[in-house]
C-alpha positions in Angstrom: 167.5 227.5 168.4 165.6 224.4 168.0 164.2 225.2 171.4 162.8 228.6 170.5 161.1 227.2 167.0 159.4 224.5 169.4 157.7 227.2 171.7 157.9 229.4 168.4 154.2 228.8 167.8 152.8 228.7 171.1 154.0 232.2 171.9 152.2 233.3 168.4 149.2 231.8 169.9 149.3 233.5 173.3 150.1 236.8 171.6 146.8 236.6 169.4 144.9 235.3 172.1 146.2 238.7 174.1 145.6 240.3 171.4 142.2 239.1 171.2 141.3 239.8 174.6 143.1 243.1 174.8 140.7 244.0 171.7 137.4 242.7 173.1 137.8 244.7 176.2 138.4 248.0 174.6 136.0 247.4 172.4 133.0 246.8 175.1 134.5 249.8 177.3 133.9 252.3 174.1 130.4 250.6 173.3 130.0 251.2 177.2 130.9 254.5 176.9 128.3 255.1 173.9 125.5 253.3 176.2 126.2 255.6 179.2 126.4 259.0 177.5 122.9 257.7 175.6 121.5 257.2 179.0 122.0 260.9 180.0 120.5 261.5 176.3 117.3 259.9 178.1 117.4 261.3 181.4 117.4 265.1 179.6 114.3 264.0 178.1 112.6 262.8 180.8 113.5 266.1 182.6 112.1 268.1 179.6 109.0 265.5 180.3 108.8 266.0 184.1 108.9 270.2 183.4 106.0 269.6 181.1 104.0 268.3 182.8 104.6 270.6 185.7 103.9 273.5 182.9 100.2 272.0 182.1 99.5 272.1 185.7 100.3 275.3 186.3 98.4 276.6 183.5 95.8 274.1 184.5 95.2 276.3 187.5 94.0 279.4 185.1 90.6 279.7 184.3 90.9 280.8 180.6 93.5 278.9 178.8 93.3 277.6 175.8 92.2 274.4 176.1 93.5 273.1 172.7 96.7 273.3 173.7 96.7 271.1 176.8 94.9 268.7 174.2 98.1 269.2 172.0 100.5 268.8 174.8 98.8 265.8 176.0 98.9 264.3 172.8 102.9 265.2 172.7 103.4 263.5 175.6 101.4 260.5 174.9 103.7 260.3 171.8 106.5 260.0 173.2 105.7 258.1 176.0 104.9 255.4 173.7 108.0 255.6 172.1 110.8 253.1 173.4 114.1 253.8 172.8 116.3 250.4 173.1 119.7 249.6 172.4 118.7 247.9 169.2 116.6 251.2 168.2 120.4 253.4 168.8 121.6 251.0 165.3 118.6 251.7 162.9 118.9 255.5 161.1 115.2 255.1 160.3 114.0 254.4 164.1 116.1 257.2 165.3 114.2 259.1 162.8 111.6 258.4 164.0 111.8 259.2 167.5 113.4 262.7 167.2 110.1 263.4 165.1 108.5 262.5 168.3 111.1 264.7 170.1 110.0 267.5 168.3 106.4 267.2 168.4 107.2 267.8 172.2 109.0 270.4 171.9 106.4 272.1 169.5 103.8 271.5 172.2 106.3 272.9 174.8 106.6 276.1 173.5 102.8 276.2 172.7 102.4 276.4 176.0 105.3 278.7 177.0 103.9 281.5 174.4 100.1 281.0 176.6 102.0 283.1 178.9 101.8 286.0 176.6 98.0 286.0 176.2 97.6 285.8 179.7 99.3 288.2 182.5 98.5 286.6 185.5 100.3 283.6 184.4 103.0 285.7 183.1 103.5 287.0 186.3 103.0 283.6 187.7 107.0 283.0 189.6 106.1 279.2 189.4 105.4 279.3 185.2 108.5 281.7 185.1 110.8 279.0 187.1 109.5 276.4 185.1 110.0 278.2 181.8 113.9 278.8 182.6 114.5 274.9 184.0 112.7 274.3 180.7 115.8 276.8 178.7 118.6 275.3 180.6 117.2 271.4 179.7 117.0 272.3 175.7 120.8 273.2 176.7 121.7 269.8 179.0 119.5 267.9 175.8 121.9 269.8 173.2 125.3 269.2 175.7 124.4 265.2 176.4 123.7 265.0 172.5 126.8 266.4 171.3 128.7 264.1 174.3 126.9 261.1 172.6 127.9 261.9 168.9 131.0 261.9 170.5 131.3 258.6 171.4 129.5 257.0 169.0 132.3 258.4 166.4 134.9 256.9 168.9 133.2 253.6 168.7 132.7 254.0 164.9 136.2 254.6 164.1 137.6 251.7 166.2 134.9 249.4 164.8 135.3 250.1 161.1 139.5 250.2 161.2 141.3 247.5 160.9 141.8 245.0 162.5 139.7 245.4 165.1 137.0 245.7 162.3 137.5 241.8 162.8 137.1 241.5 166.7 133.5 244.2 166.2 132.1 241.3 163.9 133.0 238.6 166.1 131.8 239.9 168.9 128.4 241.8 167.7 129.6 245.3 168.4 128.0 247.3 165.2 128.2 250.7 164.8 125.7 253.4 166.2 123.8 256.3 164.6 124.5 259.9 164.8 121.7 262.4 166.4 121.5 264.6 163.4 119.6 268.3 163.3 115.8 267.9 162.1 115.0 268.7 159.0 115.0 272.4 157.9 116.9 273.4 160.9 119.5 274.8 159.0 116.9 277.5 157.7 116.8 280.4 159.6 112.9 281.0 161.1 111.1 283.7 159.7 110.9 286.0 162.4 108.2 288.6 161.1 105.7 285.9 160.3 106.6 284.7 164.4 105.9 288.1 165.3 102.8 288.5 163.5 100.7 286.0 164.9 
């Protein structure tokens, strides 16, 4: 008995420190996990970048668009080109904000550009503006699909870093919490379809 109360609290000690390490590595595989599923976040958007620009030089190659559109997407692009998404950027609500405004301005510009179609048959017809229009479809949906998989994770990582007690090992070790994508403003209003069909 006097035995076991000697080692008593070095086997306390190794147990924390397993517990400790245990924790740590958990903790960096779930903020991992957040860090990868962000990086297909980004390599959606530079596919929706890529198709735009492939859009503006196909309608490039038509004598009569409109030329305050390519103006428009160029100034989209620009926008979000300038805009650098870092680690640190994935922490601050008001930064993410910020660059899904940015997001959307894009996307504005893209369909700008997809409804030049109408005005012009020839480029409706075009088979190059029509592929480009549907990779441009199935991207929103990949965008949408490695968003949702990100606000998955980052509630995984929330979770474990707010509970207790590995609440204690986050601090320690500088793994904060992440933010949510979250819809844009007034995207739970439905559009108003007979002003759309108006213009």
């Amino acid at each position: 008995m006097d035995q076991l109360k000697k080692f008593l609290p070095w086997i306390v000690i190794g147990l924390l420190v397993i517990w400790v390490i245990s924790g740590q590595r958990s903790l960096v595989s779930i903020d991992e996990s957040v860090n990868e599923q962000w990086s297909q976040v980004e390599t959606q958007y530079q596919r929706r970048l890529d198709l735009l620009n492939n859009l503006v030089a196909v309608v490039k190659n038509y004598k009569a668009y409109e030329g305050d559109i390519i103006v428009k997407v160029t100034e989209a692009r620009a926008s979000v080109g300038s805009f650098k998404l870092t680690p640190e950027v994935l922490k601050d609500p008001e930064a993410m904000k910020r660059f899904e405004q940015s997001q959307n301005i894009l996307i504005g510009a893209m369909k700008s550009i997809i409804s030049v179609q109408e005005n012009y048959p020839n480029l409706k017809a075009d088979k190059q503006f029509e592929k480009l229009g549907d990779e441009v479809a199935g991207t929103e949906n990949r965008i949408n699909r490695a968003r949702q998989n990100y606000n998955t994770s980052v509630k995984e990582l929330n979770s474990t870093v707010r509970r207790f007690p590995k609440s204690i090992l986050a601090s320690i070790f500088g793994i904060k919490e992440r933010v949510y994508f979250k819809a844009s403003e007034g995207a739970q209003n439905a559009p108003d379809l007979d002003a759309k069909f108006k213009d």
